[in-house]
N, C-alpha and C positions, 0 to 999 in steps of 0.2 A: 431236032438237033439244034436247028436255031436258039429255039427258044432255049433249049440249059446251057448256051455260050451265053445269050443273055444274060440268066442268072447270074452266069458266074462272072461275068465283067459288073454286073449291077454287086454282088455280094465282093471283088475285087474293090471295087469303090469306095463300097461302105467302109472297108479297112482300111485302106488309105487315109480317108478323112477321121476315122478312129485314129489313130497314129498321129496324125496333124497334129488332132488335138490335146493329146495326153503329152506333144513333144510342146508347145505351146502352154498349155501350163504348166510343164515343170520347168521353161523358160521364166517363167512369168516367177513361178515360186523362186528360184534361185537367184533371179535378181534381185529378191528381199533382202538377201544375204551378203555381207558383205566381209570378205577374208582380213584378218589383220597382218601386223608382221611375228605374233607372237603364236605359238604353234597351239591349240586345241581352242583359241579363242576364235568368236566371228561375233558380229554386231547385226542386229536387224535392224534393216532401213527406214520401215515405217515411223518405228517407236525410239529407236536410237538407244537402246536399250542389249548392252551386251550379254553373253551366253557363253556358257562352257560346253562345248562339242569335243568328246575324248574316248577313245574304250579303254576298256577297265576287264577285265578274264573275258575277253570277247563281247563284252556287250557295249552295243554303243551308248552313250548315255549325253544327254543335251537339256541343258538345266539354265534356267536365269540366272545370273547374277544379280540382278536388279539393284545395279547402276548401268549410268550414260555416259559416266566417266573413268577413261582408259585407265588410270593410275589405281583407283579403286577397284578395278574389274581385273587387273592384275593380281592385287591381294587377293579378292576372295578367290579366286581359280587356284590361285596357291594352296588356300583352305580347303577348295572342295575337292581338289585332285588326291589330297592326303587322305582326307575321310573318307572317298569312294573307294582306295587303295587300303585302306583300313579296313574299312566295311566287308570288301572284297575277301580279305586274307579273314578275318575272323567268322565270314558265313562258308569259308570253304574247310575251315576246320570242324565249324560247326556239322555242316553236310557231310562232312566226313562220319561223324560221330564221335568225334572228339576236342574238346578244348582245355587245354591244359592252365593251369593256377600262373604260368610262369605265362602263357598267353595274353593271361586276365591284365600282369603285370606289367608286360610289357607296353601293354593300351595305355592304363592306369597314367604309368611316365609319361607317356607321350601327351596325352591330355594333362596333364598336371604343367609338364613344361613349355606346353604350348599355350597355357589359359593367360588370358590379359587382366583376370580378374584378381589374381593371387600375387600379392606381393615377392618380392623373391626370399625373404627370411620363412614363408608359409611353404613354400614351395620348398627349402633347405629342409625344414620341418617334416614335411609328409616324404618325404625322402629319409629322412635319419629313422622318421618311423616303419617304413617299409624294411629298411636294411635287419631293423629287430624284429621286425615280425619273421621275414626268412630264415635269420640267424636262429631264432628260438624253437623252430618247426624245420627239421631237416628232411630234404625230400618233397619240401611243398609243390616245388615250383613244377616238377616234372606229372603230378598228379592227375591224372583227369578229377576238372571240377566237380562232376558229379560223384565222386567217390566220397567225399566229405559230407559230412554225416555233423548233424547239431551236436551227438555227441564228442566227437571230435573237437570241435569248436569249446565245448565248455572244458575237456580236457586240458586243452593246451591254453585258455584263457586262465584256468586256475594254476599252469605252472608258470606262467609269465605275469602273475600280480605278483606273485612270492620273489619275481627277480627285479621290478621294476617299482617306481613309484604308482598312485592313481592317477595323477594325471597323464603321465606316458602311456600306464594303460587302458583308458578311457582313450585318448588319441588313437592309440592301436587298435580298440575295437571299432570305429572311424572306418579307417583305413583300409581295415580287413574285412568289413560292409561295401565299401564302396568296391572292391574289386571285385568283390561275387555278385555285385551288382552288375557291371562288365558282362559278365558271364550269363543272369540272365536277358540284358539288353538283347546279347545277340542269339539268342534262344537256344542256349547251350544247357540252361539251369531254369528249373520252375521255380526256385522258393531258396530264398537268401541261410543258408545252414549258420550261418553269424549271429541272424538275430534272434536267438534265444541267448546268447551273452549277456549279462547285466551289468552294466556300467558300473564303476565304482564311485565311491560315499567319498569326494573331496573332503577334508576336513582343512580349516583353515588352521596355519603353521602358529606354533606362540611364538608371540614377538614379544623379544630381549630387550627392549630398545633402554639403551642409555635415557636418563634423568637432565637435566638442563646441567648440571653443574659436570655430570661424567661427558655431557657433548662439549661443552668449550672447554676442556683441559681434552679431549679427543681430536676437533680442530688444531687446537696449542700445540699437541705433539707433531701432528704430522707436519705442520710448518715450519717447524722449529728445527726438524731433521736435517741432516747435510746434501741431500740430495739436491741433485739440479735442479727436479721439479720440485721439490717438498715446497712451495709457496703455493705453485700454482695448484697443486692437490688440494692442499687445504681448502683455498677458494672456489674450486670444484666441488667438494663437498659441501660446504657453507653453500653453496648456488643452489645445488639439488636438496637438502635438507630444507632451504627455505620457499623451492619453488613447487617442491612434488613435482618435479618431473621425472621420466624415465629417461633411463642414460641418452637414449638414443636421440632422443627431442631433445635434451640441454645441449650435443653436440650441434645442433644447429640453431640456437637462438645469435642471432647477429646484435648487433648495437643499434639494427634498425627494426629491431622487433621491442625495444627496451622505450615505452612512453610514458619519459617521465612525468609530463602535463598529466599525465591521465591515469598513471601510477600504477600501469596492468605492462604485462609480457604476453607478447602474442606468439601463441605456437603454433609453428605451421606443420602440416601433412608432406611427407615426400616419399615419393613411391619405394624410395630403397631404407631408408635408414630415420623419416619422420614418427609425424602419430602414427598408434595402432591402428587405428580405421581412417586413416588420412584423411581426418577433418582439421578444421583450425580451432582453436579453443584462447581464451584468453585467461591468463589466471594474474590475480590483484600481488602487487609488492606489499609483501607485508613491512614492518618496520626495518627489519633487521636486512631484509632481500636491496630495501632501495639504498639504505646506509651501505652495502656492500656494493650493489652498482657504482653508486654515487661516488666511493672511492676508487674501483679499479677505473672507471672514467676517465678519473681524473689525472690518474698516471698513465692513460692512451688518450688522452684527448685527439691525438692526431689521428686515430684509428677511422678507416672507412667504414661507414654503418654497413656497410656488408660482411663485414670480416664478422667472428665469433664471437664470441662475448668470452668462453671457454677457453684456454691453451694449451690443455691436456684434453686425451680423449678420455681415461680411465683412467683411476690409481687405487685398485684392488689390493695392490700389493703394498705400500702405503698404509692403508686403511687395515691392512691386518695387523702389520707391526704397529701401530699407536695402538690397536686395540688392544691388545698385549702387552703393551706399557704400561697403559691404563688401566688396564685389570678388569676389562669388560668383553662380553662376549664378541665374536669377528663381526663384524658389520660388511655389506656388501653394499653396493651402488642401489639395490633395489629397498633395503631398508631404509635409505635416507627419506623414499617415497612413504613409508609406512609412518615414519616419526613426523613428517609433514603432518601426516593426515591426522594420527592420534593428537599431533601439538595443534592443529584448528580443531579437532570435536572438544578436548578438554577445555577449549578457552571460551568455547560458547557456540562454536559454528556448527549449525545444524547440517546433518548427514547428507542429504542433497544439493544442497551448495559445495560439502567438500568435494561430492562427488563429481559434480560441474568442473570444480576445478582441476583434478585428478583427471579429468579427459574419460568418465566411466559415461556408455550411453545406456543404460540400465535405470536409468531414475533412484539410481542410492544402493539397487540390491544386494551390489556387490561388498558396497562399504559397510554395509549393515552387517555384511556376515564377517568381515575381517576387521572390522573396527569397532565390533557392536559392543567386546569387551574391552575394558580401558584399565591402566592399570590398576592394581589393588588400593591403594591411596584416594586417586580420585571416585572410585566407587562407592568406597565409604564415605568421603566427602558430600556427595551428591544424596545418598541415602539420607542424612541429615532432614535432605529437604522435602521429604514423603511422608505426608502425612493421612491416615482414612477420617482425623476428623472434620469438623467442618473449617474449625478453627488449632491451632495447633498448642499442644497438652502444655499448662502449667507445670513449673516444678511444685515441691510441698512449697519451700518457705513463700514462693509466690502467693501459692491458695490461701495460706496466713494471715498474710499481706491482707488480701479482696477481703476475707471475710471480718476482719479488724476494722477494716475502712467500712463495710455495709454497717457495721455495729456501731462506729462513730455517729455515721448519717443516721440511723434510726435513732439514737439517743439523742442527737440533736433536735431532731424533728419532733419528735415526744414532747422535748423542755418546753 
């Protein structure tokens, strides 16, 4: 009897200092830890390195942040509390056995207007194209994903070329990948029903473009009109015709991007309204660009190099009534870009270089295919200078000529 009281204060014991110690190291651990004021965040003390501690449909979830610093460890928790909450709602649709097209869609947005990588006109973009894609397929959105079938997909791809241009619809088949992609990220879907779609055959547009003599009586008219802006249109045009830029980059050249010492315009990249790929490019004044600076200068000499160089944003409307005048087909802002480029290949500038300057990072491809035809005049111009022989063919009276002249020489040479 003795002896099993022993035991049992000997095996009492043992537990006790069992317990000590498991209360000792989770001391020990939770001192690591250190609570912030901001609620699912904590900081470990070793490393100094913050963490997201939060539940999500009951589970708890504790993730790095990896950062040391609070202000950055605020954003990403912002990120990652949305993706887990995301994640969460579309593997519970998915468990469910269901994920609906309008689920897909609603991801799609969210990620599209939460990306820091998309400009905001791209983002307006993949939006206007979603709105067509729903509008042309009624019933998409409530669908389960998996009901959609490739042939479905070429179905409705073949009645929305018939309604759209190629490039809208080539953007559309994009778009309508990328959301059955959604679908099978979150294992709702094995195999994208979109991509058997075949992209459509861009063809590049024919360009109209006014002659040298139908542009400056084009310029003449618009400035000439009564309008308040009719001056400053004209110069707006004349700018973008001789600079090849797109509207949006001429709206921001200042008078400190205009070097005259050095005789180029530097275009800058701005995330809303710059270049297309917000780089910076410089492109050269040609005669006619710097004689045009050179004067409006001169009547703003007071002007801060900050300010525009431009004083209208647009004048669309303008540019149709001269063209109308004039007796030439409508001209838009993007055309002045296309007669820039045709007026440097026709004058000698090789394809690569316009391209440089036209802001294309393709190394020419694109100029090749929209500029590779010039107009009918210059083509035959240039044909002139093709030749397969070594040397380039006499006419008759020429050959007359040579063989007259060899006859002289041999009779002389004889005497």
């Amino acid at each position: 009897m003795f002896a099993a009281s022993l035991d049992n204060l000997i095996l009492l014991f043992d537990t006790v200092c069992m317990k000590s110690r498991q209360t000792e190291t989770k001391d020990a651990t939770s001192s690591k830890w250190q609570r912030t004021q901001y609620s699912n965040l904590i900081r470990y003390k070793p490393s100094g390195k913050y963490f997201a501690r939060l539940r999500v449909a009951g589970k708890l979830i504790v993730k790095s942040l990896k950062t040391n610093r609070l202000a950055f460890a605020k954003l990403r928790l912002t990120d990652l509390e949305k993706s887990e909450r995301e994640a969460a709602e579309s593997g519970a649709s998915t468990s469910n056995g269901r994920m609906t097209f309008g689920d897909c869609v609603k991801i799609f947005k969210e990620q599209t207007e939460d990306s820091n990588l998309l400009k905001p006109s791209t983002k307006h973009y993949r939006m206007e194209i979603l709105g067509s894609i729903v509008k042309s397929w009624p019933g998409m959105k409530l669908r389960d994903v998996r009901q959609f079938s490739p042939a479905d997909c070429n179905s409705w791809a073949a009645k929305f070329s018939n309604q759209y241009s190629a490039t809208r619809y080539n953007g559309a088949i994009g778009v309508l990948r990328a959301i059955f992609e959604i679908a099978i990220q979150a294992g709702a879907l094995y195999r994208n029903p979109a991509a058997v779609i075949k992209r459509a055959r861009v063809r590049p547009p024919h360009l109209a473009l006014p002659d040298t003599e139908q542009f400056e009586r084009f310029v003449k008219e618009i400035g000439s009109a009564n309008g308040r802006d009719s001056k400053k249109c004209a110069e707006m045009v004349s700018f973008l015709a001789y600079g090849g830029f797109r509207v949006s980059e001429a709206r921001n050249v200042t008078w400190g991007d205009c070097d005259f010492a050095k005789g180029e315009i530097t275009v800058r990249g701005d995330a809303e309204t710059g270049t297309k790929n917000w780089s910076v490019r410089r492109v050269p004044m040609i005669p006619e660009m710097r004689e045009l600076l050179e004067r409006l200068r001169a009547k703003r000499m007071n002007e801060s190099p900050a300010l525009p160089v431009l004083l209208v944003k647009e004048c669309i409307l303008a540019m149709r009534r001269a063209a109308k005048a004039v007796g030439i087909p409508p001209i838009t802002h993007h055309h002045l870009r296309h007669l820039f480029a045709t007026r440097c290949i026709e004058s000698g500038v090789d394809i690569p270089t316009v391209s440089r300057w036209l802001g294309h990072r393709d190394g020419g491809a694109l100029a090749m295919r929209v500029y590779g035809h010039l107009r009918e005049q210059h083509s035959v111009a240039m044909a002139q200078k093709v030749f397969f022989a070594k040397k380039p063919l006499l006419s008759i009276a020429e050959l007359d000529q040579n063989v007259s002249r060899k006859k002289e020489i041999t009779h002389s040479e004889g005497a």
